[in-house]
C-alpha positions in Angstrom: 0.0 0.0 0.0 1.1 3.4 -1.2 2.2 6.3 1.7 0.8 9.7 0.6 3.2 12.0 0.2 2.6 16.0 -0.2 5.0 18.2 -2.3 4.1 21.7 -2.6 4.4 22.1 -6.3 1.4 23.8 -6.9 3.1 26.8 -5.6 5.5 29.5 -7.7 7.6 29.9 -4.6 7.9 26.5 -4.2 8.4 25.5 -7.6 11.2 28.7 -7.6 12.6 27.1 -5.2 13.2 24.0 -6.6 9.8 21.7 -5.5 9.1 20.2 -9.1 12.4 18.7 -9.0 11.6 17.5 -5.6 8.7 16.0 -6.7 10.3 14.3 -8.9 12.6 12.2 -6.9 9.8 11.6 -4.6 7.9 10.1 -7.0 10.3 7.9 -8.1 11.0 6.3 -4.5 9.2 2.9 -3.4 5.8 3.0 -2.1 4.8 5.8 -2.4 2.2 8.3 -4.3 2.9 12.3 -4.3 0.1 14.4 -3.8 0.8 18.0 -5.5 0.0 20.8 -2.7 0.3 24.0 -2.6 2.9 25.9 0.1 2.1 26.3 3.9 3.6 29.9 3.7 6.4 28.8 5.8 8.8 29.6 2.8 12.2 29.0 4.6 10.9 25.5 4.8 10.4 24.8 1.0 10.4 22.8 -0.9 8.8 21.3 2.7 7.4 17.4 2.0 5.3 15.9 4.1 4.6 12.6 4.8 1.2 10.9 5.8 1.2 9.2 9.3 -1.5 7.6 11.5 -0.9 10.1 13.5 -1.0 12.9 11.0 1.7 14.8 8.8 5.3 14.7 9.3 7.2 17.4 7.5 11.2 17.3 6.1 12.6 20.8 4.7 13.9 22.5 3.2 15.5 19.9 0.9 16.3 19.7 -2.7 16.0 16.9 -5.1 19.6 14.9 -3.9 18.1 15.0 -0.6 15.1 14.2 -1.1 16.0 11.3 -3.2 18.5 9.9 0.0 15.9 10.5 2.5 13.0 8.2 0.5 15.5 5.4 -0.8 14.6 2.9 1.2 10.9 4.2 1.0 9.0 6.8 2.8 10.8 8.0 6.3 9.0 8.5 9.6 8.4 10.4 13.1 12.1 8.5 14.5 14.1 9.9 11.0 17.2 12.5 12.1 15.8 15.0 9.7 11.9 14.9 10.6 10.8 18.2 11.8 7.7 16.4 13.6 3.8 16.5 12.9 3.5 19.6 10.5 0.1 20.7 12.4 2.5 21.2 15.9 5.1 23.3 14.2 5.1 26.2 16.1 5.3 28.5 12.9 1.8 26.9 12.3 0.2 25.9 15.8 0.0 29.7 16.5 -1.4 30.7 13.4 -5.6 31.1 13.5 -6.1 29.5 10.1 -9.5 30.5 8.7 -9.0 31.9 5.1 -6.1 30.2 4.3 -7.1 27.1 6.2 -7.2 24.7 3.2 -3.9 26.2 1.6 -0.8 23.8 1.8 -3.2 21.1 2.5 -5.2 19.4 -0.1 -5.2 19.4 -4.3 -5.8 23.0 -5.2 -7.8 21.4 -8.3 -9.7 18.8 -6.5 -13.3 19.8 -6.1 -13.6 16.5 -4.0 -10.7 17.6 -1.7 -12.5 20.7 -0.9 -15.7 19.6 -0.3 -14.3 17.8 2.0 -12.1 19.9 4.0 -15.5 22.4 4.5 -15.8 23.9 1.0 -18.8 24.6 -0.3 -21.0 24.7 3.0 -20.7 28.8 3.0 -22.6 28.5 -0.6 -25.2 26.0 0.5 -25.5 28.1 3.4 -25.9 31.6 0.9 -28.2 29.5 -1.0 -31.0 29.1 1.8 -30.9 32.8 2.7 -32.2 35.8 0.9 -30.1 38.4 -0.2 -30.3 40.8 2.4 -29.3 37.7 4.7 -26.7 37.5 3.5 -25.7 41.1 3.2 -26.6 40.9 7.0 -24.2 38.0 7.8 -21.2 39.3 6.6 -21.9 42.8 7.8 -22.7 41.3 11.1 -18.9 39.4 10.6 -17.1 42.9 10.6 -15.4 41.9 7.5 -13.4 44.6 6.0 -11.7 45.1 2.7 -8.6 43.0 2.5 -6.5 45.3 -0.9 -5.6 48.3 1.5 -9.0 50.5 2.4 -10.2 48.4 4.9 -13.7 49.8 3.6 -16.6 47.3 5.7 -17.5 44.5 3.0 -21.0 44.3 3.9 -21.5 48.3 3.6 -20.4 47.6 0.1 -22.8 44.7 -1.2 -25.8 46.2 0.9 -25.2 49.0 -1.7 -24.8 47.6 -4.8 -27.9 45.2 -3.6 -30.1 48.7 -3.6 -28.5 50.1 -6.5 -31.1 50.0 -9.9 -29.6 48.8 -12.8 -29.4 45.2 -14.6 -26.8 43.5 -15.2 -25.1 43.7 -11.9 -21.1 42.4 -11.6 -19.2 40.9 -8.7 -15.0 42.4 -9.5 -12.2 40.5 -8.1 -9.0 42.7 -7.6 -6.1 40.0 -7.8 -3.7 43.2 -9.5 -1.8 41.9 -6.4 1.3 44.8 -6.9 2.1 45.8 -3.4 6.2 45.0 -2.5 6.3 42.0 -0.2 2.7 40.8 -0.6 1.6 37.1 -1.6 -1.5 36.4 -0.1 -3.2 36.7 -2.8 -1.7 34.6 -5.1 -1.2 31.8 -2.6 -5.4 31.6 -2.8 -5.4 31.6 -6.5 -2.8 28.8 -7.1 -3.8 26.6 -3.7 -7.2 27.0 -2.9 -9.0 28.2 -6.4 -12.4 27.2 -5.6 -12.7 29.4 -2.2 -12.3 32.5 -4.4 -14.8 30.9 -7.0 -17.6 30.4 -3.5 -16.9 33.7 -2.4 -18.0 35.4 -5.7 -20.8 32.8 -5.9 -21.8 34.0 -2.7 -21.5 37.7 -3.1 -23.6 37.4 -6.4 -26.4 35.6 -4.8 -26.2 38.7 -1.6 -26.8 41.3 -4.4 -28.1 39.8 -7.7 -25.2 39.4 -9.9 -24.9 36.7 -12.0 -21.8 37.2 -13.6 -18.1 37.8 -12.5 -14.5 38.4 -13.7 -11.1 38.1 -11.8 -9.0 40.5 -12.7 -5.6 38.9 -11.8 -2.0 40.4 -12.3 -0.1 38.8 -15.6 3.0 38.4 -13.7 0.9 35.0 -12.1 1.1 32.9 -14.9 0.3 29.5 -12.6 -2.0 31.5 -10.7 -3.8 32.7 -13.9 -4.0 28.9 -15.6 -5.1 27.4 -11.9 -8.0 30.1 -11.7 -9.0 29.0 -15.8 -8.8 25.2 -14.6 -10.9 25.4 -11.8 -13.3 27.6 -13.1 -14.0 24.8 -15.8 -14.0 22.3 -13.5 -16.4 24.5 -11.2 -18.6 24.5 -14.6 -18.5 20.8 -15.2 -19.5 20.3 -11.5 -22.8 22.3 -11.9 -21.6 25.0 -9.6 -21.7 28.0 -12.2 -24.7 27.2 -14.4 -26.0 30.7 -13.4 -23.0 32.2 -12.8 -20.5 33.1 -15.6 -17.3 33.8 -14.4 -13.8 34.5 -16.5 -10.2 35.6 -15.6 -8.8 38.7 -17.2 -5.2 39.4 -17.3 -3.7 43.2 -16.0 -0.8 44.4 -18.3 1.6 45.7 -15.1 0.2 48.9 -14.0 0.5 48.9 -10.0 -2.7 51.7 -10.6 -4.8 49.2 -12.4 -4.7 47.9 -8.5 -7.6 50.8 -7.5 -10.3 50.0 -8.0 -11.7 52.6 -10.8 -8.4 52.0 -12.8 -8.9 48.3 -12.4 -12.4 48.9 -14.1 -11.1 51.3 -16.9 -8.8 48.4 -17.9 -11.1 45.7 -17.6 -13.2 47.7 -20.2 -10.5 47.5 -22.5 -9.6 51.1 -21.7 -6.3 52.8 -20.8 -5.9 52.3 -16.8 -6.5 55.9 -15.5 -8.4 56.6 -11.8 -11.8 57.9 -12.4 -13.4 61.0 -10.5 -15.8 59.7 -7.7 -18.7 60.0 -6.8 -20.7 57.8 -8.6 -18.9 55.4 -6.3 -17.9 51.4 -8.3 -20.9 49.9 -5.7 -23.2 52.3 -8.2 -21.7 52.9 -11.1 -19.1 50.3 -12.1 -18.0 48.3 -14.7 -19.9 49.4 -17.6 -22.0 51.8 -15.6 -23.5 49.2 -13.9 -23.6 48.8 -10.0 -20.5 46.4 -9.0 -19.3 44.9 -6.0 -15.1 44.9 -5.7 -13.8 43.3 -3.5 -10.2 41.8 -2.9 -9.0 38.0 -3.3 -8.9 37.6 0.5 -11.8 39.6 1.3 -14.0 36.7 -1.3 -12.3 34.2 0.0 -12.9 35.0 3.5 -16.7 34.9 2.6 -17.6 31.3 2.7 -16.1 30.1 6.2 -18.2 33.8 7.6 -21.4 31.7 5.7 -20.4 28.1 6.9 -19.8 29.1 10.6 -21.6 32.5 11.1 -20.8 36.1 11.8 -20.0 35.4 15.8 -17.5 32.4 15.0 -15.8 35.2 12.5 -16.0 38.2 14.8 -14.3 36.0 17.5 -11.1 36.8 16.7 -10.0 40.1 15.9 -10.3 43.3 18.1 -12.2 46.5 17.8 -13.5 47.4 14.5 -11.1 45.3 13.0 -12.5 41.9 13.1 -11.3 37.8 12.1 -7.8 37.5 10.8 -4.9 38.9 9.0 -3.2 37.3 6.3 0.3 38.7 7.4 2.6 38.2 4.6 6.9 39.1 6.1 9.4 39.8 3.8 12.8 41.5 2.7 15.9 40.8 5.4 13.7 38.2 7.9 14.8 35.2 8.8 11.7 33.2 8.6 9.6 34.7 5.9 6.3 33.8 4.5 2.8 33.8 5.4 1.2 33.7 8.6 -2.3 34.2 9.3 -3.8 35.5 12.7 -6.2 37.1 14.4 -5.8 41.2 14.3 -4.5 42.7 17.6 -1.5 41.0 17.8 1.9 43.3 18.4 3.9 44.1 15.4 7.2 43.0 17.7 5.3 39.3 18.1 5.1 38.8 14.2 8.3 40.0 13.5 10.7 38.8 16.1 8.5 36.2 17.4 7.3 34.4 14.2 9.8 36.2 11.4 12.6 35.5 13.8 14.0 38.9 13.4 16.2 39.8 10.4 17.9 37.2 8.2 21.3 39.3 8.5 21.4 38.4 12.2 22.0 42.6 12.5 19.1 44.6 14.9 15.8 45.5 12.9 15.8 49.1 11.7 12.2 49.6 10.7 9.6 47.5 9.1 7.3 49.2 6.2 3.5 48.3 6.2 1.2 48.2 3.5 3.5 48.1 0.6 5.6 50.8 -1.2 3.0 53.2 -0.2 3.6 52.6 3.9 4.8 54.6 6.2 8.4 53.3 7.9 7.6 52.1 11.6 10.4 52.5 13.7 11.1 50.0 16.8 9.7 52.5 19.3 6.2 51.4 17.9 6.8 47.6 17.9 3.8 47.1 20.2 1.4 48.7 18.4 -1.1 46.3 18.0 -1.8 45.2 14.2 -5.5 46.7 13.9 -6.2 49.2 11.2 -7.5 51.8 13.9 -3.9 51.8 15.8 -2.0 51.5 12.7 -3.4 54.6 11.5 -2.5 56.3 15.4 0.9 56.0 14.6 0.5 57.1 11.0 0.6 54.2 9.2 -1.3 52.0 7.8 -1.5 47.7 7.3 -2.7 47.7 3.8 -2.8 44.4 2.3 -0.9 42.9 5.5 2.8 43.0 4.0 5.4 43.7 6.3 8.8 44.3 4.9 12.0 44.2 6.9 15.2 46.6 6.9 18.1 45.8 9.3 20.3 49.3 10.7 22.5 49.3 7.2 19.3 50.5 5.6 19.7 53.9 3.9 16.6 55.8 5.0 17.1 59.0 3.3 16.8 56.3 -0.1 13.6 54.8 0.8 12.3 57.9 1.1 13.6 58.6 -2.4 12.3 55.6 -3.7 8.7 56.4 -2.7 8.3 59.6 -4.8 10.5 57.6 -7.1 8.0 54.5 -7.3 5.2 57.2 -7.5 6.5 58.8 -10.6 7.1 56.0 -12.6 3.5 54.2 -11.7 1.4 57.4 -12.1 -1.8 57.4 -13.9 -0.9 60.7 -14.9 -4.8 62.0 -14.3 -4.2 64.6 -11.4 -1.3 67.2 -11.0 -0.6 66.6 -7.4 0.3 62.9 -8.6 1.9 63.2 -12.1 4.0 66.3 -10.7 4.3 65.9 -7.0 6.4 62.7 -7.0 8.4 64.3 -9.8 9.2 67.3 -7.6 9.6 65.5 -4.5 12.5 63.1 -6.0 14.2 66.2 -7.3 13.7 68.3 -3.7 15.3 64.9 -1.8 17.8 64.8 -3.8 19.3 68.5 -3.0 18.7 67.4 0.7 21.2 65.0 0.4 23.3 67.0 -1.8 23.1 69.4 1.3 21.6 72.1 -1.3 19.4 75.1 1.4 18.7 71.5 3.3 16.5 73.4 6.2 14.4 75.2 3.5 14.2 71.8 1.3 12.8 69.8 4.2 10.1 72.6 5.0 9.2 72.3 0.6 9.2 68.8 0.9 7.1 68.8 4.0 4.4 71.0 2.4 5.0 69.1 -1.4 3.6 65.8 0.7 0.9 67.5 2.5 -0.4 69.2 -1.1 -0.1 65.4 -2.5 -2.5 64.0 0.3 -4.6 66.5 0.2 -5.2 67.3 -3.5 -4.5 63.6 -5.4 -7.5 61.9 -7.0 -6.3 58.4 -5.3 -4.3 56.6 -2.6 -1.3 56.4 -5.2 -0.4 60.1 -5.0 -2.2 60.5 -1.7 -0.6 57.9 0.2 3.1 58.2 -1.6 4.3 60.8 1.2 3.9 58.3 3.6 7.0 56.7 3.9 8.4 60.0 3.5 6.9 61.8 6.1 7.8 58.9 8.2 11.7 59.0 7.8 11.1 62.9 8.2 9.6 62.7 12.0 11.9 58.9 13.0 14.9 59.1 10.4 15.3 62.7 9.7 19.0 62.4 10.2 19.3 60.2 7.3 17.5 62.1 4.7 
């Protein structure tokens, strides 16, 4: 009889790292039959294989294909082996995790409509499917979901609106223009766990009368853009999107086409440029019609919120900021990858704690939040709980739930730089403060540094930021001074 064994192939990290090779000299051992995963998120592990037990998983990483093929020569290896890191489930990476999103990811058949079903998938849409609309609407309202992509706008506020908007057809968006600097969330649902994003849409068209939806996903995720294709035709031959019809649509690389309006432009075959509001997407949307947009892990929150109700979701979490945060730790860390808990935890405990402090071995200098666009916390504000409301105390933000890591060689006065410098080249080019401002404010950093009228400089560059937030038609230019204002007030020194 045949050992299961589980290689995380389905993953482009994993597969990056070397996992199809692994695979491969798996597969050719005795006795036993490889199962193709996708990753845990504990990325310093892969290629990580495990190994089915009575007693559950046993994991071995990170190995590549010579040692893989040594450690299953003689067949698979258990619990006693040297090199066995113990039951996957207990690793303590994992055990402290609060798995609800992502708790199918790493651990069945991303394209294995069986699998899911059986690990709970599915249940949030039979649920959906006994309710009426605004019962639904009222579920995940009740949840406390919030947008996932970087607004943290309440989910159910949204649908409730598009639900009382007039106007036929009506379309459920999925942003997957996943552009932010050290974020992967996204991308691990699309390639791992396919079919959750599929029930979440299913869901949110049955809460506000849609009937047809389209993933807009980034093209630089080839494998996740050929999983989504496969398991939406697999969805169809299953019966599950007879009134649904659903399609993936590649971006072309503009890290604008990630707001929302842009996004909508482009997936009208338009150039991707921000659109004034009001009329706000939820009413006016793709092709004028009202339209619910919502974020990969915002959707694919939605069907554990319908299979176990609002109060089992609103469990974890604090304050307004409610369930879990797929934190996603990158740049110089030890342990990066993904890690998925409930919201209120200190930054200090996800860094240090889980990321193990920086890979360099050197102390950590600051940690930016929310992608390019976040502000540069400084250790002084290591406790401040992960919650959008205390983020934003401190003046920054969590955005899509990135955290990237600098050690003390890090050049501050560069970062900041690099924000204006990010800003110009991404620019829609719609609104002055945006199209100009970031121009400007790489060209007034740079006679800082040259030492050129420095005091004067930082008092332009303090009201060129403040004119950018204020005046910009959308978070790109508005939210670009961020980082810069925040190595003004913690790193000034430096600039």
């Amino acid at each position: 009889m045949s050992v299961e064994v589980f290689v995380p192939a389905a993953d482009f990290t994993a597969r990056a790292l070397g996992a199809d090779a692994v695979a491969a000299a798996v597969a050719a051992a005795p006795g036993v039959e490889v199962r193709r995963t996708g990753s845990r998120g504990l990325y310093w592990l892969e290629p990580l294989v495990e190994v089915a037990t009575d007693a559950g998983r046993i994991g071995f990483g990170p190995l590549d294909s010579a040692a893989a093929r040594a450690l299953f020569a003689n067949g698979p290896p258990n619990v006693d082996h040297p090199d066995c890191l113990g039951l996957v489930d207990e690793l303590p990476w994992l055990e402290k995790q609060s798995r609800v999103t992502m708790a199918r990811v790493g651990v069945i058949e991303p394209l294995s409509i069986a699998q899911y079903k059986a690990n709970g998938g599915f249940a949030g849409l039979a649920r959906a499917r006994a309710l009426t609309a605004p019962a639904i609407v009222e579920t995940v309202t009740d949840a406390g979901l919030r947008g996932r992509g970087g607004a943290a706008f309440p989910t159910g506020i949204k649908w409730r609106t598009v639900l009382e908007s007039e106007g036929e057809p009506k379309y459920i968006v999925c942003n997957a223009d996943e552009g932010d600097s050290g974020t992967f969330a996204d991308r691990m649902i699309m390639e791992s766990d396919p079919f959750s994003l599929i029930e979440g849409m299913l869901i949110a068209g049955l809460a506000v009368g849609a009937d047809r939806g389209y993933i807009y996903c980034r093209a630089e995720y080839p494998l996740a853009v050929d999983t989504l294709a496969e398991a939406i035709r697999l969805a169809k031959g299953a019966g599950y999107l007879d009134d649904f019809h659903l399609e993936v649509r590649k971006g072309a690389g503009a890290y604008i086409c990630g707001e929302e309006t842009s996004l909508l432009e482009s997936l009208e075959g338009k150039r991707g440029v921000i659109r004034y509001r009001p009329p706000l997407p939820a009413v006016k949307g793709l092709f004028g019609q009202p339209t619910v947009v919502n974020n990969v892990i915002s959707l694919a929150s939605v069907p554990a919120i319908l299979a176990r109700g609002a109060d089992h979701y609103r469990s974890f979490g604090v304050g307004r900021s409610r369930g879990t945060l797929t934190v996603q730790l990158a740049g110089n860390v030890r342990r990066g990858g993904l890690f998925e808990v409930p919201f209120g935890k200190p930054l200090r405990w996800v860094v240090e704690h889980l990321g193990g402090g920086t890979a360099s071995g050197l102390p950590i200098k600051t940690v930016q939040a929310g992608g390019p666009l976040g502000a540069y916390i400084p250790p002084q504000h290591f406790d401040t709980p992960l919650d959008y409301e205390s983020f934003q105390a401190i003046g920054g933000m969590i955005g899509h739930g990135g955290l990237v890591v600098f050690d003390e060689t890090t050049d501050m006065g560069a970062m900041a730089r690099y924000a204006f410098e990010f800003c110009a080249e991404e620019s829609c080019g719609k609104c002055t403060p945006c199209r100009i401002g970031a121009v400007r404010g790489v060209e007034v950093v740079d006679r800082i540094r040259r030492g050129e009228a420095a005091a004067d400089n930082r008092v332009l560059l303090k009201d060129l930021c403040h004119t950018m937030i204020d005046g910009s038609l959308c978070g790109l230019g508005g939210m670009a001074p961020l980082p810069v204002l925040s190595v003004m007030t913690h790193f000034a020194d430096e600039l």
